[in-house]
N, C-alpha and C positions, 0 to 999 in steps of 0.2 A: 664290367668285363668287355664291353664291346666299345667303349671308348678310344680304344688304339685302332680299330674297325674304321672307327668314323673319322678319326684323325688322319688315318693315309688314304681316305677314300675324300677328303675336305683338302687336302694339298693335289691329290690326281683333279680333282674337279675344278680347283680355280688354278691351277697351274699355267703356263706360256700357251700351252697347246690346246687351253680352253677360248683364246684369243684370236680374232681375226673372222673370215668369212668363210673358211673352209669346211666340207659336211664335218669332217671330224670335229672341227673345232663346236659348230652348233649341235650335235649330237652331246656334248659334255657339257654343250648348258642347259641342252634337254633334259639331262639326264641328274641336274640339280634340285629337280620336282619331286621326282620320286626317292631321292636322297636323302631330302631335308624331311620330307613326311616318315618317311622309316626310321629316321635317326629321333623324331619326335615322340615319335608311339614310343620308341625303344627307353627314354627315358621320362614314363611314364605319368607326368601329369594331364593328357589326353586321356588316357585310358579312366586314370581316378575320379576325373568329369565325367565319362558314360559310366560309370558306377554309379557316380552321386544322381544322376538323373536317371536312372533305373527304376529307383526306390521313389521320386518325383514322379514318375511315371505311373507306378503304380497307385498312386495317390491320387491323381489328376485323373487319369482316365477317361471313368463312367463321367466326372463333374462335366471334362470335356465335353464328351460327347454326346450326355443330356444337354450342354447350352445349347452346343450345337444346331441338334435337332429339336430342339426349340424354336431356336431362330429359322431355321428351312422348312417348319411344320405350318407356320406363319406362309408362305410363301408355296405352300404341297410341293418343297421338292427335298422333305424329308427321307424319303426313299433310297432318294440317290446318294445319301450318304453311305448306307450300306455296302454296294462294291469297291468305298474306298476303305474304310476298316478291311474289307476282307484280304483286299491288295497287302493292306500290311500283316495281315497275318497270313498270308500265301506260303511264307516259309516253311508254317508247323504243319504243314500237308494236310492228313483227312483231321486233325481235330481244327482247321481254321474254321468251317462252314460252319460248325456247333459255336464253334465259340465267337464267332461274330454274331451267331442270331441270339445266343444267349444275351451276348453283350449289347447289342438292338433293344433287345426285349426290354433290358432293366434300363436303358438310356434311357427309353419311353416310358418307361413306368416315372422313372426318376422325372423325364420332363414336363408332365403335366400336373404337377405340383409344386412345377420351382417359382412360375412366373409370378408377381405379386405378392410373396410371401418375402418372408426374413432367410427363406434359404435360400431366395436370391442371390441376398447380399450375399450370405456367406460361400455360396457357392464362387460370386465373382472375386472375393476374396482368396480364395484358392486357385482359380485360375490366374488370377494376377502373379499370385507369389510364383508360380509354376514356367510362366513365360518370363519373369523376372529372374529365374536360375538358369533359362534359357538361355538367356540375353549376357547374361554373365558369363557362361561362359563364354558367347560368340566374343565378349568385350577382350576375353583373356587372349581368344586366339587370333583379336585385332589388334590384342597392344593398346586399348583405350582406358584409360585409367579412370575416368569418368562413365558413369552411369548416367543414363535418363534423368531427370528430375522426377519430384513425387507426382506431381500435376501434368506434368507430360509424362509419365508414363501412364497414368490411369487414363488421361483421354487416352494416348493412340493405343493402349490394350486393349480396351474396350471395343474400336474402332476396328483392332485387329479380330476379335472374337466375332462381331456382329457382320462385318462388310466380308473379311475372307473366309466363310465358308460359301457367300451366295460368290464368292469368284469364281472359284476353287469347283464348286458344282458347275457353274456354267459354262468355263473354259471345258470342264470333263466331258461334259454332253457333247458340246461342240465339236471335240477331238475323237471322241467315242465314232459321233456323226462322218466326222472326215475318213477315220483311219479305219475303222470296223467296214468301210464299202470297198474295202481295196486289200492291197495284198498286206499292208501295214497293221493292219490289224492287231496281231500279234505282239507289235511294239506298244500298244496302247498305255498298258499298264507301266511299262517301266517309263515312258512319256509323262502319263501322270505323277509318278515318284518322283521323277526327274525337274519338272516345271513346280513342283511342291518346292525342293530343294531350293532352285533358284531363288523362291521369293522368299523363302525363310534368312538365304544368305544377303539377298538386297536388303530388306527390310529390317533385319531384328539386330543388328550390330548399329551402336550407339556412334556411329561413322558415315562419310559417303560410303557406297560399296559402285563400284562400275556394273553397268549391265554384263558388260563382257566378260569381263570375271565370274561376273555370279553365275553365267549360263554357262561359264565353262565347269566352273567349281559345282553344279548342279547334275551336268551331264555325267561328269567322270563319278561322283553320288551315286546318281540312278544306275549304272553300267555295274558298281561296284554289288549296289545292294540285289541288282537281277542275281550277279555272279557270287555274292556270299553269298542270298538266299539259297541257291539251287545247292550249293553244298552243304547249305546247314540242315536241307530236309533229306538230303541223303546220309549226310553222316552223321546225324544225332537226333531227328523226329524218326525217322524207320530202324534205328539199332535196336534189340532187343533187350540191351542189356540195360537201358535204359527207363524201359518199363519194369524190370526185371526189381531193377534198386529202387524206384521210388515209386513203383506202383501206380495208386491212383493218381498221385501228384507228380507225374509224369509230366502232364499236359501242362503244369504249372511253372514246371523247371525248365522246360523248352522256350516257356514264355519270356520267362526271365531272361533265358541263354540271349534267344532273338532281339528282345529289347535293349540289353547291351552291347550286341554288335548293331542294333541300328543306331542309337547313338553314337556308335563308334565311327560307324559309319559317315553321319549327320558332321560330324564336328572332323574328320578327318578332309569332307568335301571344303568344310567353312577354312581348313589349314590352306587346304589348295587354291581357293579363292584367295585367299588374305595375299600369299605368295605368288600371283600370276597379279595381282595387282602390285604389289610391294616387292621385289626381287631383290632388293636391297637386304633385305632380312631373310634371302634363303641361309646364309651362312653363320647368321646370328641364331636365329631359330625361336626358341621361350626364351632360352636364358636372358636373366633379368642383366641388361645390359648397364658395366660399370665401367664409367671413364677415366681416367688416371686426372689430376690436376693438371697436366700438363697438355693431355686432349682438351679438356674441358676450354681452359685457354686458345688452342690454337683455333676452336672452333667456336669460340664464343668475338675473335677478332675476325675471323670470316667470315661470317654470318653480319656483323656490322659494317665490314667490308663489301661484304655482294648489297648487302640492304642499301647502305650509304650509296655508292656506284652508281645504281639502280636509280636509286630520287632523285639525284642528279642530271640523271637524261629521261624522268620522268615517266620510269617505270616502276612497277612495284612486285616484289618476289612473296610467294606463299610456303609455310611449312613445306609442304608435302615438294616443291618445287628445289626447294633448298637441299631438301636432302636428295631430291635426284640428281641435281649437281655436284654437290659433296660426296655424294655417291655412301652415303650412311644411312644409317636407318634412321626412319622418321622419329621415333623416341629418344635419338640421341639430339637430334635435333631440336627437336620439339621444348625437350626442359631444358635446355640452354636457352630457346627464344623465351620462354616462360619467366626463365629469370632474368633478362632484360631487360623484361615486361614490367615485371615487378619493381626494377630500378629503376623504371624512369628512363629507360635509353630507344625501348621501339614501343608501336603504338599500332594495334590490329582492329583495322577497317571490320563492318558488318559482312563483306565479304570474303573476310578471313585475309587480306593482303596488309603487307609487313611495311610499315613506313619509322623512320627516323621519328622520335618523340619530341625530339628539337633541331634547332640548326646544328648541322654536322661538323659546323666549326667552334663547338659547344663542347664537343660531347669528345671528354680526353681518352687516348690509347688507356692510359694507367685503367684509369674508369671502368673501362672497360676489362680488364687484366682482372680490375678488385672485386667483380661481380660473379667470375667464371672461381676465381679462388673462396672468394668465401661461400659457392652453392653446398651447402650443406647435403650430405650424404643418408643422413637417418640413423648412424649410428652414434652413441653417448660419447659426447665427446672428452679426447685428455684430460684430466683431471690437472687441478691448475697445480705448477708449481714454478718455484722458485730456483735453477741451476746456471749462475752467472755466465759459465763457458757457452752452453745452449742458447741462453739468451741472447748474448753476444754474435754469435755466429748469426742466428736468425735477423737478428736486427740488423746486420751487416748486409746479408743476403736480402732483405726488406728494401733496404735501402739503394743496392746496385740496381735495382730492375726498374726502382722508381725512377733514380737516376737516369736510369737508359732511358727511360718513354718521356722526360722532361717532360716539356709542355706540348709535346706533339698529339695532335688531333685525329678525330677523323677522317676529316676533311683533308689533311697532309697524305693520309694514306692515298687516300682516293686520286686526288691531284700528282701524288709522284707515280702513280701505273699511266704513264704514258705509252702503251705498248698498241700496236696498230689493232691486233687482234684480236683486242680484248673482246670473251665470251657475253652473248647476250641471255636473259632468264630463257629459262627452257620453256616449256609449254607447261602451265601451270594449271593447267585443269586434265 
């Protein structure tokens, strides 16, 4: 229903007037941030992620929170863990103090009989899978198709469980220190939520993430979860009618309520992030992005055209650089160089940069044309038959395009752009 919504609010926003240097005009590319995340909640596969990790949540927990303070009891600065639980449970008003020290209580019961036993293991087993739904979904709202490996992810989870909570405590105290002597005080807690966010969005996406991104995408987080908090303990911890329906299980519905807006919250920061890094994709969004054969070509000959260009005067272009050129999103980009890759036409250095797989005076136009045509889509293909007319046509049409590219090269391409201007690669980090 709100599709026509987004449709004339997607033509106002990249329109002529969104163009140029004028406030108005950068006011409507401001204003593609807060667009593209409403337009995303609205068609709900974000939302159905802080669902599925709700129910994650409540599984993981105590496990959490016993290793936890496990790991910081080693260290006596197990204590300190407790004003950060409370921080996240600050929204459910008077029952947060009970139910943090409840939830204290059984961590420590829980951690002093995890170390050295088999519910170690299984304990770190539950926390692995837990951060690995995490991670999944940050992968979904990075666009990364690949996951961790299995041996990289058990080292750096592990690494994640043991090293960031003694950060995580130590940065607190230290900012507790700073801002509790002044008038900032006050800010402490949403600081702490805030710099949590950050390192969750640097860290746990299976990608580079920019610092700058991520403090951005961490801050507008924290600001978010101060400002829903405060309305979720007024208008649904203190309503009456609340307690009224469920009673004793009051405190439990609220729990829920809150840990689904904090994921919601959590993964809506990581959308922000992803788009103040990738701006290319405000206008694409989730949608699973699909090229017509006839994109797929004209960007599978430009892409060997910048590349080609490029080794020639002995530079080299990166994904992420190509597509800020091209001005497309990185995933369209990305599985067109992939398939490339795959043919034998480019060849990606340990530092991720795109060179020629052979000489450029190798490597034919057609060649290139016949890799972008047959990238296979995923879906079951025509079922074979036999129609003389069909046939004829297509093999006619087969024929003229070959005809067109003859034996023309890469290297012709590159050699006839004699134009003074020619653009140099962008800044590719």
């Amino acid at each position: 229903m709100l599709e026509p919504l987004w449709t004339l609010l997607d033509r106002w926003l990249w329109s002529n007037a969104s163009q140029g240097v004028l406030p108005s005009a950068r006011l409507l590319r401001l204003l593609r941030y807060p667009y593209a995340i409403l337009r995303d909640l609205s068609r709900g596969q974000i939302n159905l992620r802080a669902m599925s990790l709700v129910f994650t949540t409540m599984l993981a927990l105590v496990p959490l929170l016993a290793f936890i303070f496990a790991i910081l009891k080693v260290f006596g600065a197990h204590r300190d863990l407790e004003p950060i639980v409370f921080e996240f449970f600050r929204p459910l008003g008077r029952s947060a103090t009970d139910l943090t020290a409840r939830i204290m209580e059984f961590a420590d019961n829980v951690s002093t009989g995890i170390v050295g036993s088999v519910g170690l293991v299984l304990l770190l087993w539950t926390l692995i899978g837990t951060i690995q739904k995490v991670e999944d979904s940050f992968n979904y709202v990075w666009h990364v198709e690949r996951a961790r490996g299995f041996a990289r992810r058990i080292t750096e989870y592990i690494a994640l469980l043991i090293v960031g909570p003694l950060l995580l405590v130590g940065f607190i105290s230290l900012a507790h220190q700073a801002l509790d002597s002044g008038p900032l005080g006050a800010v402490a807690p949403y600081a702490m939520v805030s710099v949590l966010f950050m390192g969750l969005y640097r860290f746990v996406p299976n990608t580079h993430v920019r610092w700058r991104a991520a403090l951005a995408g961490g801050v507008v987080a924290g600001l978010l979860w101060a400002t829903v908090g405060r309305i979720f303990t007024e208008l649904v911890v203190y309503t009456s009618r609340l307690t009224l329906v469920y009673a004793g299980f009051a405190v439990i519905v609220a729990a829920l309520l809150w840990a689904y807006f904090g994921w919601l919250i959590l993964l809506v920061g990581a959308q922000l992030t992803f788009y103040l890094q990738n701006p290319n994709y405000l206008r694409l969004g989730l949608v699973e992005l699909r090229l017509s054969n006839v994109e797929r070509e004209d960007l599978a000959l430009r892409i060997m055209y910048l590349v080609g260009r490029s080794h020639a005067r002995g530079k080299r272009w990166r994904s992420n650089a190509l597509a800020g050129e091209l001005g497309l999103p990185g995933v369209a980009v990305s599985q067109v160089v992939a398939a490339l890759e795959a043919a034998g036409m480019l060849i990606r250095t340990e530092l991720g940069e795109l060179s020629p797989a052979r000489d450029i005076g190798h490597i034919e136009v057609r060649s290139i044309l016949e890799v972008a045509r047959s990238q296979r889509t995923g879906h079951t293909p025509i079922r074979e038959m036999s129609w003389p007319a069909v046939d004829q046509l297509e093999a006619e049409l087969s024929h003229a395009w070959r005809d067109r590219c003859g034996n023309r090269t890469l290297r012709d391409l590159v050699e006839a752009d004699s134009l003074a201007g020619d653009r140099q690669p962008i800044d590719q980090h």
